[in-house]
Wavefront OBJ file of the C-alpha trace (Angstrom):
o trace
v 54.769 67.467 95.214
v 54.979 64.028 97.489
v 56.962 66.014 99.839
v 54.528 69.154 100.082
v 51.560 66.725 100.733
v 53.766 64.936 103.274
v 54.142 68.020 104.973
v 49.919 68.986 104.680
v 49.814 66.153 107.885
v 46.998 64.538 106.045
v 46.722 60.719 106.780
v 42.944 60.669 105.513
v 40.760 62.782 103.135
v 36.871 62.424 101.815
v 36.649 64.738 98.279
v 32.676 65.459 97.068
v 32.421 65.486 93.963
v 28.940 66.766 92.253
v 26.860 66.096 89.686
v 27.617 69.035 87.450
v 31.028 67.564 87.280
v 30.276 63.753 86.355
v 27.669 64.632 83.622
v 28.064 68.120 82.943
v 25.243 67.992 79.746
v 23.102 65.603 81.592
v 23.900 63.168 78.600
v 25.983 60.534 80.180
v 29.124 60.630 82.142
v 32.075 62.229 80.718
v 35.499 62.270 82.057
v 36.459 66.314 80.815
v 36.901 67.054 84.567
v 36.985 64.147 86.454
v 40.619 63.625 84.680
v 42.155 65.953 87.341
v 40.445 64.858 90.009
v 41.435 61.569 89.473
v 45.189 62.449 89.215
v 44.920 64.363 92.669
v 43.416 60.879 93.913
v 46.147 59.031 92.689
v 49.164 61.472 93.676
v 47.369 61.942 97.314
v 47.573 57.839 97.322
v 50.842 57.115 96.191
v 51.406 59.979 99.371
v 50.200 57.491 101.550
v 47.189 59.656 102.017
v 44.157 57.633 102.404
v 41.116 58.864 100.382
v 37.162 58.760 100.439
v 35.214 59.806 97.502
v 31.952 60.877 97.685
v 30.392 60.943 94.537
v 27.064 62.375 93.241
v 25.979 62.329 89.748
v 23.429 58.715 89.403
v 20.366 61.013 88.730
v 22.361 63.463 85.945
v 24.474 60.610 84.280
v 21.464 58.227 83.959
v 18.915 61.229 82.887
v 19.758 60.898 78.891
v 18.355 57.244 79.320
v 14.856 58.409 79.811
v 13.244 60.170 77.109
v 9.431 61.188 76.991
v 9.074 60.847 80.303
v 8.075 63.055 83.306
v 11.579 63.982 84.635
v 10.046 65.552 87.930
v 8.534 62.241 89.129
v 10.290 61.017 91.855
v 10.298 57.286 90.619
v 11.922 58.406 87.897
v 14.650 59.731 89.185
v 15.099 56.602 91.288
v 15.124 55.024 88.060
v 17.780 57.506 86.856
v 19.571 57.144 89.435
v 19.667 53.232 89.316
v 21.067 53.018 85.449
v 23.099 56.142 86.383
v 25.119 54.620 89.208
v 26.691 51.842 87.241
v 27.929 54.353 84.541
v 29.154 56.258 86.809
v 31.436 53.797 88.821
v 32.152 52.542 85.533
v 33.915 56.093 84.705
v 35.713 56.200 87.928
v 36.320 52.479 87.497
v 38.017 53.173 83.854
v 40.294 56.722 85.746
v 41.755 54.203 88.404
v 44.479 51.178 87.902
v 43.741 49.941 91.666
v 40.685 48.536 92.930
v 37.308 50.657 93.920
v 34.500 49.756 96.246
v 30.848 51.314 95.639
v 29.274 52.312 99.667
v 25.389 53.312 99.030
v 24.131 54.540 101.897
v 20.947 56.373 103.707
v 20.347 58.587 106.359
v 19.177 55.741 107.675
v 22.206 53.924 108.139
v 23.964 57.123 109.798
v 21.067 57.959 112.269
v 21.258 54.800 113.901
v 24.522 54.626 115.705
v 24.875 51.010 115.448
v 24.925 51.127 111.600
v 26.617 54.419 111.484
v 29.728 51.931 113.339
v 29.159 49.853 110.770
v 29.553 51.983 108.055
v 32.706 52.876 110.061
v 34.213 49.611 109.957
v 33.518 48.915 106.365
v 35.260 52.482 105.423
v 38.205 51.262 107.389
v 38.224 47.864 106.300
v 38.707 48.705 102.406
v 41.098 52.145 102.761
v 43.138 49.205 105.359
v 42.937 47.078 102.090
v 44.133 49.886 99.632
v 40.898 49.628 98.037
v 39.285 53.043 97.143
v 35.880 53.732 99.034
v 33.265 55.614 96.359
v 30.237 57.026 98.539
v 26.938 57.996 97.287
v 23.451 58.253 98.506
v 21.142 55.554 97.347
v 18.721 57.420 95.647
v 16.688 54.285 94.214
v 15.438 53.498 97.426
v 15.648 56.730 99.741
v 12.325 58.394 100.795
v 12.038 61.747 102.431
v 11.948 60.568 105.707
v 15.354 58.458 104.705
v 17.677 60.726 102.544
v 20.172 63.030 103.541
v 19.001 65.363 100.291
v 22.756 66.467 99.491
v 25.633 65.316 99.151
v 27.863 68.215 100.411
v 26.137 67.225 104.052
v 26.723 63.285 103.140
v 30.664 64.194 102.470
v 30.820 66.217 106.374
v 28.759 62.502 107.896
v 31.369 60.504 105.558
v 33.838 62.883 106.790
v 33.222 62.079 110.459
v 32.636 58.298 110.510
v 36.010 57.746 108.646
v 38.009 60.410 111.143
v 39.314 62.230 108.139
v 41.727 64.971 108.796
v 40.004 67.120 105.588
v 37.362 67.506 103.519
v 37.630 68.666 100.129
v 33.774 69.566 98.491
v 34.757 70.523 94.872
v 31.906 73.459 93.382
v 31.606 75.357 90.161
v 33.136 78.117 91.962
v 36.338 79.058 93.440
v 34.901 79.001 97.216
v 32.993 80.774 99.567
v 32.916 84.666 97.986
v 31.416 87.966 100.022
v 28.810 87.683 97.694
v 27.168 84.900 94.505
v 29.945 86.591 92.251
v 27.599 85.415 89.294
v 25.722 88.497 90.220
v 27.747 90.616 92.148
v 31.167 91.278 90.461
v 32.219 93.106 93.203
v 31.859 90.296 95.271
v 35.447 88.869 96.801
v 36.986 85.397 97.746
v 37.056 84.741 101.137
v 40.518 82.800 101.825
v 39.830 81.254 105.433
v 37.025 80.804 107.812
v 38.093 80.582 111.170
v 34.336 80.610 112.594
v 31.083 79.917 110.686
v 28.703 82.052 112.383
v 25.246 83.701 110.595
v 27.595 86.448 108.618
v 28.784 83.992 106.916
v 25.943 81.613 106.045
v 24.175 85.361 105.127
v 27.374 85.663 102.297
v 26.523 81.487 101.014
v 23.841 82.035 98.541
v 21.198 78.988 96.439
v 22.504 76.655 93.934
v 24.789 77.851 90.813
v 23.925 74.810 88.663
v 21.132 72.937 87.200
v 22.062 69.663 87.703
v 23.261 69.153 90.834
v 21.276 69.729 94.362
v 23.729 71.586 96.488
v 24.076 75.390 96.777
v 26.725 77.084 98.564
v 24.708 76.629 101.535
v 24.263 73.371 101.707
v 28.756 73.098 101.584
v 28.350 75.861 104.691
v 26.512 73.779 106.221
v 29.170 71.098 105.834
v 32.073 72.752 106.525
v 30.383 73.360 109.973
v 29.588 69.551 110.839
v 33.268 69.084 109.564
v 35.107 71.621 111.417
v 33.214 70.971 114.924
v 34.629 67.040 114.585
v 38.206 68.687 113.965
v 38.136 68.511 110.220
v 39.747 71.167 108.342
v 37.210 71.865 104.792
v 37.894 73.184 101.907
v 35.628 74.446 98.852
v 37.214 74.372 95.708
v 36.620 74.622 91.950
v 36.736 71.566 90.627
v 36.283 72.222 87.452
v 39.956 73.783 87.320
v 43.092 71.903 87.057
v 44.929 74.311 88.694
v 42.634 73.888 91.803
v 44.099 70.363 92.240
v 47.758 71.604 91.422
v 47.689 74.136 94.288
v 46.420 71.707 96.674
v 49.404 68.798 95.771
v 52.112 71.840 96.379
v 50.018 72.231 99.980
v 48.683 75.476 99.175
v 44.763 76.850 99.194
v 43.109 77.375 96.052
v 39.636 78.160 97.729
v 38.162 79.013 101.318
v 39.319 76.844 104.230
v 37.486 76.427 106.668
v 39.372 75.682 109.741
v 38.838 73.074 112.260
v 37.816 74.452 115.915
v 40.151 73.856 118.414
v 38.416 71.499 120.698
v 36.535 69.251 118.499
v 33.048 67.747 119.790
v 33.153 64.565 120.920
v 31.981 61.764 118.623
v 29.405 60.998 120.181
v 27.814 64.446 120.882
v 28.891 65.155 117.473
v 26.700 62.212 115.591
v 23.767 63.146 117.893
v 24.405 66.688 116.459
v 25.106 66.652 113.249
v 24.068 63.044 111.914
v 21.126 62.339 113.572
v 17.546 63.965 112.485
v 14.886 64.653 115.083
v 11.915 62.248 114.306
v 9.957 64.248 116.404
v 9.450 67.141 119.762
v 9.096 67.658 122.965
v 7.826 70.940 123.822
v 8.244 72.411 127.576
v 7.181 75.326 128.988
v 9.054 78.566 128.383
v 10.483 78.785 131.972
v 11.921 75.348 131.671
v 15.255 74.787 132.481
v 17.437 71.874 132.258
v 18.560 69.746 135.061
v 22.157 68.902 134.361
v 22.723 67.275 137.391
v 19.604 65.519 137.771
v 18.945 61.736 136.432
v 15.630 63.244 134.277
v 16.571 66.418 131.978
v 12.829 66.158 132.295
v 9.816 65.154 134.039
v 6.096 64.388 132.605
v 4.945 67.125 134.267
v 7.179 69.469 132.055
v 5.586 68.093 128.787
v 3.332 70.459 127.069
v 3.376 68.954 123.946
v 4.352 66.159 121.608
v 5.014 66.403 118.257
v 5.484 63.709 115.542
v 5.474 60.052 115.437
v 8.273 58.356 116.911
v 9.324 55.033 118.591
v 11.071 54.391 121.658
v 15.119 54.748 121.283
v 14.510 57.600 118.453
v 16.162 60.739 118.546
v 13.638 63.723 119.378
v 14.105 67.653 119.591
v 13.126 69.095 123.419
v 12.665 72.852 122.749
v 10.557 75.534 124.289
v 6.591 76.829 123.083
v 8.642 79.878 121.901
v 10.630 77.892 119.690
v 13.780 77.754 121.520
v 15.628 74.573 120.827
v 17.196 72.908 123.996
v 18.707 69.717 122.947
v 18.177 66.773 120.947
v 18.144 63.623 122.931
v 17.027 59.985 122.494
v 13.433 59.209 123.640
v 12.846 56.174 125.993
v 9.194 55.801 125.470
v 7.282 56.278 122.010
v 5.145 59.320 121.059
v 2.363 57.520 121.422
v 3.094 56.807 125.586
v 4.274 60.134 125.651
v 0.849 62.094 123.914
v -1.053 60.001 126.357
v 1.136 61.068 129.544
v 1.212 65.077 128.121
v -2.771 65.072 127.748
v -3.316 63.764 131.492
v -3.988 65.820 134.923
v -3.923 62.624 136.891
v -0.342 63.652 138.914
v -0.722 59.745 139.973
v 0.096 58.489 136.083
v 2.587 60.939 136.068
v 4.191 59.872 139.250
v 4.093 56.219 137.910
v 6.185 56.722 134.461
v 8.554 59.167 136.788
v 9.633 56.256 139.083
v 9.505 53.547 136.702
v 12.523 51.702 135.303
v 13.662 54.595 132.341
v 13.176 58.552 132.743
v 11.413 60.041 129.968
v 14.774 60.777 128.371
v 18.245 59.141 127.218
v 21.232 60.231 129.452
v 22.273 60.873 125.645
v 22.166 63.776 124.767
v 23.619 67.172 123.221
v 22.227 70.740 124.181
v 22.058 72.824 121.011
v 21.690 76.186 123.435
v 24.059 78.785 123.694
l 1 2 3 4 5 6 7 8 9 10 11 12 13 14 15 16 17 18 19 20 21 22 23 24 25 26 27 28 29 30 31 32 33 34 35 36 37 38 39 40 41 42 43 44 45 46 47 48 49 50 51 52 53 54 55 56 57 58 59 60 61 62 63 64 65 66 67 68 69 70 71 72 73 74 75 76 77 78 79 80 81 82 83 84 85 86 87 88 89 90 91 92 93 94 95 96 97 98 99 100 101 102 103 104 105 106 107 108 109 110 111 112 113 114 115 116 117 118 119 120 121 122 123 124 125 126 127 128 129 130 131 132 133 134 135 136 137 138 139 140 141 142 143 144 145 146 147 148 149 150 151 152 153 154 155 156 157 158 159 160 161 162 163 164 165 166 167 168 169 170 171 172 173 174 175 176 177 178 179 180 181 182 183 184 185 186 187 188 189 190 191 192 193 194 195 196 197 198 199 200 201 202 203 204 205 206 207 208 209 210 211 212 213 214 215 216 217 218 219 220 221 222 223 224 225 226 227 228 229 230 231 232 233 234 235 236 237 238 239 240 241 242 243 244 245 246 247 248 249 250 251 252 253 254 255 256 257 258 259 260 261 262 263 264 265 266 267 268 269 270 271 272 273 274 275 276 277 278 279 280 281 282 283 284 285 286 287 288 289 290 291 292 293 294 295 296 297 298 299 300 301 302 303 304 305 306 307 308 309 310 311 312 313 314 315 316 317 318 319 320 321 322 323 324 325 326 327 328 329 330 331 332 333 334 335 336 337 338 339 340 341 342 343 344 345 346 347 348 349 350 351 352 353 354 355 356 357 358 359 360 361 362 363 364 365 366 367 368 369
């Protein structure tokens, strides 16, 4: 089985695993699946494949702690989550005979590139020290404005900062199927995605289980931030041995997802995929972008400004119609901005054009066809 994995080409992998399989009754953590998935971890090691778990599960393994209590308040959950986490590093913790290292993170510390490097470095530092990284949101302290919300989209950001060759997002089903095959019995397995275009987000349908958060949308919508940074994704069961079996004799037990052929750059790619718009810029519907020019755009273009933002923060430009153009990184704050949008005087306008910064970052990534 060393030898098939050998031949896989896999240097570096990130596996999600979800809730539903750390604390399947919601009354603690139990190890019924997670036995497998450990082994795979530990036969994909002694491989010399490096490996990045991302774990869910805080929330669910910590739930059976709290009784009497409104379980849809949100500070509850964070309190969940904060006596579920240490039970359930403790469970990995007790699966593993080397050493494990727990990486909380929030969007927060992906959307900002410095900190997304950093998260980077720290990744590379412990799989350099043989030291297994175990990834999970921070769900005591995340907000709305601060949380990724998933963890099938935290696995593809994971996926990317650490330059894995695959991603492996374990569900409660056997992959990506024509149809939810808990209602459809006709529905059929598809084997391999070679492009992930609205026919098949149309086939992923809303969440199977009742603990976790992720639906098969949600691990579409992964595979796609994956694939464009030249990841190769699969979606699995993990809830069947065999699963893990099939992918130690290099075979696939699920959908793949393939990796495009030219992968985005990493840069473009976290702008794309990592970053969230904190607010808009809305132009005219005859706008068009400037390529070539210094300013994709001028104040004279802005009709609108949307949200509260600061200067440096990543902001969607898109048309009145709706038509998203590009997210790019703001040089002033919405507050300059609403002021320069809601003026005739061409003179103020004039002023901000020549000044030291254009309205907008020379970073930037057009999400037009």
């Amino acid at each position: 089985m060393q030898q098939n994995l050998k031949n896989i080409g896999w240097k570096r992998i990130v596996i999600k695993v979800g809730s539903a399989l750390i604390a399947p009754h919601r009354d603690g953590c139990s190890s019924q699946y997670l036995l497998s998935i450990a082994n795979f971890i530990v036969r994909c090691r002694a491989s010399g494949i490096q490996v990045v778990l991302v774990s869910s599960g805080s929330v669910a393994a910590g739930a059976h702690l709290f009784n009497n209590v409104d379980n849809s308040s949100m500070t509850v959950k964070k309190a969940m989550a904060a006596a579920g986490q240490s039970e359930m590093m403790a469970t990995w913790d007790r699966l593993f005979d080397f050493n494990t290292a727990q990486v909380l993170l929030t969007h927060a510390d992906l959307r900002n590139r410095d900190r997304f490097e950093s998260v980077r470095d720290t990744l590379t530092a412990l799989l350099q020290n043989d030291i297994l990284p175990i990834v999970n949101e921070n769900d005591t302290v995340t907000t709305d404005k601060l949380k990724v919300g998933d963890n099938d989209n935290l696995s593809a950001m994971v996926a990317s900062a650490a330059y894995a060759d695959a991603l492996i997002i374990c569900s409660d089903i056997d992959g990506l199927y024509t149809a939810n095959p808990h209602e459809d019995k006709s529905a059929t397995l598809i084997p391999d995605v070679m492009r992930i275009d609205p026919e098949i987000y149309a086939m992923a349908g809303g969440a199977t289980s009742d603990v976790g958060t992720g639906g098969m949308k949600t691990k579409v919508q992964a595979a796609e931030k994956a694939v464009s940074h030249g990841i190769n994704t699969y979606i699995v069961n993990g809830f069947s041995e065999a699963t893990f079996n099939t992918l130690l004799q290099g075979g696939n037990p699920g959908t793949l997802f393939h990796a495009i052929e030219t992968p985005m750059q990493d840069q473009s790619h976290w702008m794309k995929h990592t970053t969230k718009a904190q607010g808009e810029l809305v132009v005219e519907d005859t706008f068009a972008m400037q390529k070539q020019s210094d300013d994709l755009i001028t104040p004279q273009d802005l009709v609108n400004v949307i949200g509260d933002f600061s200067a440096g923060e990543v902001v969607l430009l898109r048309k009145e119609n709706g038509d998203k153009l590009a997210k790019v990184k703001s040089n002033y704050s919405s507050c300059l901005l609403n002021f320069v949008a809601e003026q005739d005087n061409d003179d103020l306008s004039e002023k901000l054009h020549d000044s030291a910064a254009p309205i907008l970052s020379e970073q930037y990534v057009s999400l037009s066809n």
